[in-house]
KOLKETI-666588 format. One record per residue (C-alpha): residue in three letters; x, y, z. Coordinates in pm, whole numbers. Layout:
# residues N
+------+--------+--------+--------+
| code |      x |      y |      z |
+------+--------+--------+--------+
|  ALA |      X |      Y |      Z |
...
+------+--------+--------+--------+
This chain:
# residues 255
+------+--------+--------+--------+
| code |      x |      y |      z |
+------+--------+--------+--------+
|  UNK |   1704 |   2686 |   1003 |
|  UNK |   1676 |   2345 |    796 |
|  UNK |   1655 |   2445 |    398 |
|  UNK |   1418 |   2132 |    229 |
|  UNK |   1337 |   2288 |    -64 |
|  UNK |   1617 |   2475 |   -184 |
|  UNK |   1913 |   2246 |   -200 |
|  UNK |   1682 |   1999 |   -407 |
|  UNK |   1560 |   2293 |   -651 |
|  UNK |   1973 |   2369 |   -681 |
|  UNK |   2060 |   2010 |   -695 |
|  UNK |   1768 |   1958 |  -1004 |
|  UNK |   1884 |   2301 |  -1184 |
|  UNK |   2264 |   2174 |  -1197 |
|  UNK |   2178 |   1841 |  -1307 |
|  UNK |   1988 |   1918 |  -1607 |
|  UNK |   2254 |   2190 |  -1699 |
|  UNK |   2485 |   1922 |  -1675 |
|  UNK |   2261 |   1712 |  -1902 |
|  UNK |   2248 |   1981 |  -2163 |
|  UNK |   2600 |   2079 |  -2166 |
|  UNK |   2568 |   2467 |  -2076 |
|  UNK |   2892 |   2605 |  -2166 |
|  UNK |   2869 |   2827 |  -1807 |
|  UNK |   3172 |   3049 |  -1745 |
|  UNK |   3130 |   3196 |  -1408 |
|  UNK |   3386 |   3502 |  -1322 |
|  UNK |   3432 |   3706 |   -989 |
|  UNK |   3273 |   3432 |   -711 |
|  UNK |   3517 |   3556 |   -513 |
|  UNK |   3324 |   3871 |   -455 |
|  UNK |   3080 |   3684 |   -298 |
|  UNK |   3056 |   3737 |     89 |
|  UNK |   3122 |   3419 |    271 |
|  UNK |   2834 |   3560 |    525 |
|  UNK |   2643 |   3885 |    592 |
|  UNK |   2347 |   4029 |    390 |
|  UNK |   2458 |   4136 |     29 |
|  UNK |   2224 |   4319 |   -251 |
|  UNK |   2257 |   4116 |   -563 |
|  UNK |   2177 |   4316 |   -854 |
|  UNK |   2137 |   4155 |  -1175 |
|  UNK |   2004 |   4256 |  -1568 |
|  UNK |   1737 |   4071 |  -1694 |
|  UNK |   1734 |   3916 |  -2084 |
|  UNK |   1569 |   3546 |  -1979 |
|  UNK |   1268 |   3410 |  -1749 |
|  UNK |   1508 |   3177 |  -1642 |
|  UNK |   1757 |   3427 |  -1516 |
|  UNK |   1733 |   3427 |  -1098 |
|  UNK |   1854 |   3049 |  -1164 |
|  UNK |   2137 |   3170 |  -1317 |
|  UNK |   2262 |   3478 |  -1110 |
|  UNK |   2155 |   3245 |   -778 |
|  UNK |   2440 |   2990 |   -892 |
|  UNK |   2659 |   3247 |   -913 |
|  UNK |   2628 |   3315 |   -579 |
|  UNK |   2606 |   2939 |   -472 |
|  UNK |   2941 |   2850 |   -641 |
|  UNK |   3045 |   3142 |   -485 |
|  UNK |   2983 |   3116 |   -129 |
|  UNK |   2724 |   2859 |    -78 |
|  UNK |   2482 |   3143 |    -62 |
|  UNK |   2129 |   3118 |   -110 |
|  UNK |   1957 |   3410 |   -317 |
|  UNK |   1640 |   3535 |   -218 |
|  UNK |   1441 |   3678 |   -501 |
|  UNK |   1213 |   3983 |   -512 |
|  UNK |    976 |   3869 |   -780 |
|  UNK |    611 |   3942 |   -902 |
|  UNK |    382 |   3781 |   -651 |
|  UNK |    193 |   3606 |   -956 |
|  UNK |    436 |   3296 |   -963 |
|  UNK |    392 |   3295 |   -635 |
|  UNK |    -39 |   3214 |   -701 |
|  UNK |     68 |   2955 |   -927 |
|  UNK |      2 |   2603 |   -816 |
|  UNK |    355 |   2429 |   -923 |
|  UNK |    589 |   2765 |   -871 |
|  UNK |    392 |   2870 |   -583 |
|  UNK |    520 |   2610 |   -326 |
|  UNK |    829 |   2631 |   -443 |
|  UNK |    870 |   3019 |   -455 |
|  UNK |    802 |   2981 |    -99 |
|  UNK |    971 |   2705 |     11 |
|  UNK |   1285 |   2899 |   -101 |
|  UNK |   1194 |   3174 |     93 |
|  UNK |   1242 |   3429 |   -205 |
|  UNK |    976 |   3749 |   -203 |
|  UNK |    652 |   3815 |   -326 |
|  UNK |    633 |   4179 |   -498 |
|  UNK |    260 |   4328 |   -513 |
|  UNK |    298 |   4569 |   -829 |
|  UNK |     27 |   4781 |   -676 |
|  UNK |    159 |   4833 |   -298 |
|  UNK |    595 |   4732 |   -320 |
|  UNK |    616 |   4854 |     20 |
|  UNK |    550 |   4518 |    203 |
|  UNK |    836 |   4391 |    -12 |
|  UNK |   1054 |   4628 |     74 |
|  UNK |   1057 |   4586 |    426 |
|  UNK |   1078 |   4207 |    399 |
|  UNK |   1389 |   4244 |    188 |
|  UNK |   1520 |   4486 |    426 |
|  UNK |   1466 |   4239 |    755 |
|  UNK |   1622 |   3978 |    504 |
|  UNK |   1921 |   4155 |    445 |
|  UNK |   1911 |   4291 |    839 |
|  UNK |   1888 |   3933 |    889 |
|  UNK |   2211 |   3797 |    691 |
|  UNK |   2044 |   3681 |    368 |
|  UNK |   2146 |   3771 |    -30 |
|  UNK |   1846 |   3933 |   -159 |
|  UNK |   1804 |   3905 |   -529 |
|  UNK |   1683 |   4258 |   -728 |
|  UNK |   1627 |   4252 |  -1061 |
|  UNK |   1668 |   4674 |  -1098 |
|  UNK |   1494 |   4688 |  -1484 |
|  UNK |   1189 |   4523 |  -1339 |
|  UNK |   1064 |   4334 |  -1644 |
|  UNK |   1308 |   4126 |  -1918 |
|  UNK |   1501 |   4351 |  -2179 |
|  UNK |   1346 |   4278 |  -2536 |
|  UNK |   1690 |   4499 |  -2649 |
|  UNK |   1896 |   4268 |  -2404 |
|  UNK |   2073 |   4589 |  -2317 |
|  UNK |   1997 |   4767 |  -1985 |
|  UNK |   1688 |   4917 |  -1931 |
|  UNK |   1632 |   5273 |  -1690 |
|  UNK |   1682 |   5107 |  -1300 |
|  UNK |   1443 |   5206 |  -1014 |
|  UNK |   1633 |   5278 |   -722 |
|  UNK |   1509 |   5022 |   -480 |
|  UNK |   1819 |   4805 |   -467 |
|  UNK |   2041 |   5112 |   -332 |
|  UNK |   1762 |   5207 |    -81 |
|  UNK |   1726 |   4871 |     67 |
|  UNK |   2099 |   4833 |     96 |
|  UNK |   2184 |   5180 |    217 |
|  UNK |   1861 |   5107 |    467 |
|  UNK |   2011 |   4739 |    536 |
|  UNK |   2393 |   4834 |    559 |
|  UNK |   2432 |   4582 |    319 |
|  UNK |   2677 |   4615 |     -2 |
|  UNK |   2562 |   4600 |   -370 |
|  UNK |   2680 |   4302 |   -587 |
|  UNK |   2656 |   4380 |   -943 |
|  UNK |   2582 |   4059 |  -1165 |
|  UNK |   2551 |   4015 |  -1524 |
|  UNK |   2435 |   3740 |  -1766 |
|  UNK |   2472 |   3673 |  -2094 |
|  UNK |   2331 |   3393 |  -2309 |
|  UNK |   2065 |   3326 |  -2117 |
|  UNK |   1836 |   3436 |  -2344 |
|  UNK |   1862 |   3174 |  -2620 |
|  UNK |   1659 |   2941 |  -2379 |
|  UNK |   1371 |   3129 |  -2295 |
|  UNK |   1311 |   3512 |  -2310 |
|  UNK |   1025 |   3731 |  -2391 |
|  UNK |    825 |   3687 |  -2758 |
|  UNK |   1066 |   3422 |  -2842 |
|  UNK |    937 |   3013 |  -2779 |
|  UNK |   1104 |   2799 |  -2538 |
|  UNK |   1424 |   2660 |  -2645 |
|  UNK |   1484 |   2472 |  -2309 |
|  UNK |   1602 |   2140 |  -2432 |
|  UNK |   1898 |   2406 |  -2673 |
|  UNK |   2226 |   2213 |  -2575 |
|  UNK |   2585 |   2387 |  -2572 |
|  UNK |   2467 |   2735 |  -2516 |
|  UNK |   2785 |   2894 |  -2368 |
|  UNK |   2619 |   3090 |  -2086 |
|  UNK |   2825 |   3378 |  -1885 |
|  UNK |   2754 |   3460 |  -1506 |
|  UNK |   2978 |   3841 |  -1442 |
|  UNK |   3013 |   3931 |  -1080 |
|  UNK |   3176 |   4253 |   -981 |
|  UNK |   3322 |   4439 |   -694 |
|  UNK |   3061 |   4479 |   -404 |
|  UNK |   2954 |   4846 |   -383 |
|  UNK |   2985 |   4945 |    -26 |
|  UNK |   2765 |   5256 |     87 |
|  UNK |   2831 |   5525 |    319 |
|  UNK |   2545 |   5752 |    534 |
|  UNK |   2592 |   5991 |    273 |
|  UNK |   2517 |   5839 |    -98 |
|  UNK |   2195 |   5960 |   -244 |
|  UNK |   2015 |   5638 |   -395 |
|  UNK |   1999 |   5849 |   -759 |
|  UNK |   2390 |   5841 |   -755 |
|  UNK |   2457 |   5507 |   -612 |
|  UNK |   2181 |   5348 |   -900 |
|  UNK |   2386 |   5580 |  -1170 |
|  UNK |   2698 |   5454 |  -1071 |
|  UNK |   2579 |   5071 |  -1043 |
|  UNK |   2408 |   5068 |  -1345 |
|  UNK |   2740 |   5193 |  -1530 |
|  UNK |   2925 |   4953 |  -1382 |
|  UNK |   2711 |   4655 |  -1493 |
|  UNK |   2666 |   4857 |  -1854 |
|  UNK |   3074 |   4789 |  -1848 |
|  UNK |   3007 |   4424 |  -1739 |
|  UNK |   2799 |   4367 |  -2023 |
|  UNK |   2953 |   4546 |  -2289 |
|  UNK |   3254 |   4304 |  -2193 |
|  UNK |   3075 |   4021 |  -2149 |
|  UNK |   2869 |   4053 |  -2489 |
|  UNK |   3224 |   4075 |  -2664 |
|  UNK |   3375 |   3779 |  -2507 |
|  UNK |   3120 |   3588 |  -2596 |
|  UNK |   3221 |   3258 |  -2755 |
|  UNK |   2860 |   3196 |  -2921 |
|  UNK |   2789 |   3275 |  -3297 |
|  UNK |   2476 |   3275 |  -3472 |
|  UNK |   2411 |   2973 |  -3627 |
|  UNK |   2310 |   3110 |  -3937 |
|  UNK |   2100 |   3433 |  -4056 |
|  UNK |   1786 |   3312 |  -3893 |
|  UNK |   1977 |   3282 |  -3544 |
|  UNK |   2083 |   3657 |  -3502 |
|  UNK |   1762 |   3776 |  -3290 |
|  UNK |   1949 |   3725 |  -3004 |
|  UNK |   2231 |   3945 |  -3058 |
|  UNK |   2189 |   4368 |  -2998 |
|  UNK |   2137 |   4599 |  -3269 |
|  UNK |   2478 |   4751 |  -3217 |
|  UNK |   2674 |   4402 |  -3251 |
|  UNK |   2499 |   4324 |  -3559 |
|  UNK |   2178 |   4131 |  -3463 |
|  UNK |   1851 |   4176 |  -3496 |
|  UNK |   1705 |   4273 |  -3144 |
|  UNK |   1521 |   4564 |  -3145 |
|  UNK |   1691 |   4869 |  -3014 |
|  UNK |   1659 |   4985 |  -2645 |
|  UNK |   1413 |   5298 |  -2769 |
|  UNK |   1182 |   5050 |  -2996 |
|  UNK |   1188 |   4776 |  -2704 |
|  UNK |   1057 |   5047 |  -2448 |
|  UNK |    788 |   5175 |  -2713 |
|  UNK |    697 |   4775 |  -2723 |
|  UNK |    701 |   4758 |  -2327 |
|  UNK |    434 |   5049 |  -2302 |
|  UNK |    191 |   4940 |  -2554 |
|  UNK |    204 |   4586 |  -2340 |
|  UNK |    114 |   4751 |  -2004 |
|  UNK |   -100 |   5043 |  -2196 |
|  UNK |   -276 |   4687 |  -2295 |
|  UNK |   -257 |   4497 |  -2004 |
|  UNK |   -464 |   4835 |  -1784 |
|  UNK |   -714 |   4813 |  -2052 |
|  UNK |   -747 |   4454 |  -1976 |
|  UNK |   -716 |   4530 |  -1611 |
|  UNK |  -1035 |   4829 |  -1640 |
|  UNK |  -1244 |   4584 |  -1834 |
|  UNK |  -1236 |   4373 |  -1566 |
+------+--------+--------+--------+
């Protein structure tokens, strides 16, 4: 089936990394499937992430990524369209199971489905607690996992900090691992345990071969606690995450 909106949205996205001179390092396209359905499973630190784990997989294997993502940018009048015209998935917080099967007739159906496993950005830019839907859709697909990690993508645009879009030379790293391959008998638990250990390995790496510095002592909220920035710690980012959606009910009940 003819693709008129993607190629275009890939085509704009590389240009105008090109224009800024991202410094992206891309490592492990090779575990890319050339075809089949694949899981891709990726942390979250930026709103601007599923455009960088989908050109992993597109410099990969010329694979298109659909992403599971909040069905709100899908009611929005510019990202709407184009949400859709990619084909990625619309996630109804209140009711997931819709999503689920579409991902899983995706996946049946030969696509790379996009999961973001922490479900909202990292504040701590370290990984959050997964949910397990990733494994379930791939054991229920008979599709392998692809761990992905990023790195850098935050000092463009990431939660409570403005947009820095127009930042030039941020080195940006794309991590692909080993596909995961499932048998009848994993338990979803131990498969997410096991992937999200793997990608806390990717990261640690990829955090220390970063070749960004701070710019100066103003420039270090990017960087974890436990590297010697400023982001809060994962405990205090979770603490901020529930007083948001304690909030954001309240708002909800009010009406």
């Amino acid at each position: 089936m003819a693709e008129f909106v993607y190629p275009p949205v890939i085509g704009t996205a590389l240009t105008v990394f090109r224009a800024l001179d991202l410094r992206i390092r891309i490592e492990g396209a090779e575990h890319i499937p050339a075809e089949g359905g694949a899981v891709l499973v990726s942390n979250h630190i930026s709103y601007l992430d599923f455009l960088f784990a989908g050109m992993g997989a597109f410099k990969g294997g010329k694979r298109k990524t659909r992403f599971m993502a909040k069905d709100d940018v899908f009611r929005h009048g510019i990202s709407g369209p184009l949400m859709r015209g990619m084909k990625h998935i619309p996630v109804d917080r209140t009711d997931g199971q819709p999503a689920y099967e579409a991902a899983v007739k995706a996946l049946k159906d030969g696509e790379v489905v996009g999961v973001f496993p922490e479900a909202t950005i990292s504040r701590s830019f370290m990984l959050k607690k997964f949910k397990t839907g990733a494994a379930r859709m791939a054991a229920d697909a008979g599709a392998p996992l692809l761990p992905v990690v990023l790195w850098g993508t935050q000092q463009l645009w990431t939660k409570g900090r403005p947009k820095t879009l127009t930042k030039r030379h941020v080195p940006v790293t794309i991590m692909i691992g080993e596909p995961i391959e499932l048998t009848a008998q994993d338990k979803p638990v131990m498969v997410t345990r096991r992937l999200r250990a793997t990608m806390s390995e990717m990261l640690d790496r990829a955090q220390r071969e970063y070749p960004g510095k701070p710019s100066g002592p103003d420039d270090t909220w990017w960087l974890p606690a436990h590297l010697g920035g400023t982001a809060p710690t994962l405990e205090v980012a979770e603490a901020e995450d529930e007083a948001e959606a304690t909030a954001r009910a309240e708002r909800r009940a009010q009406g």
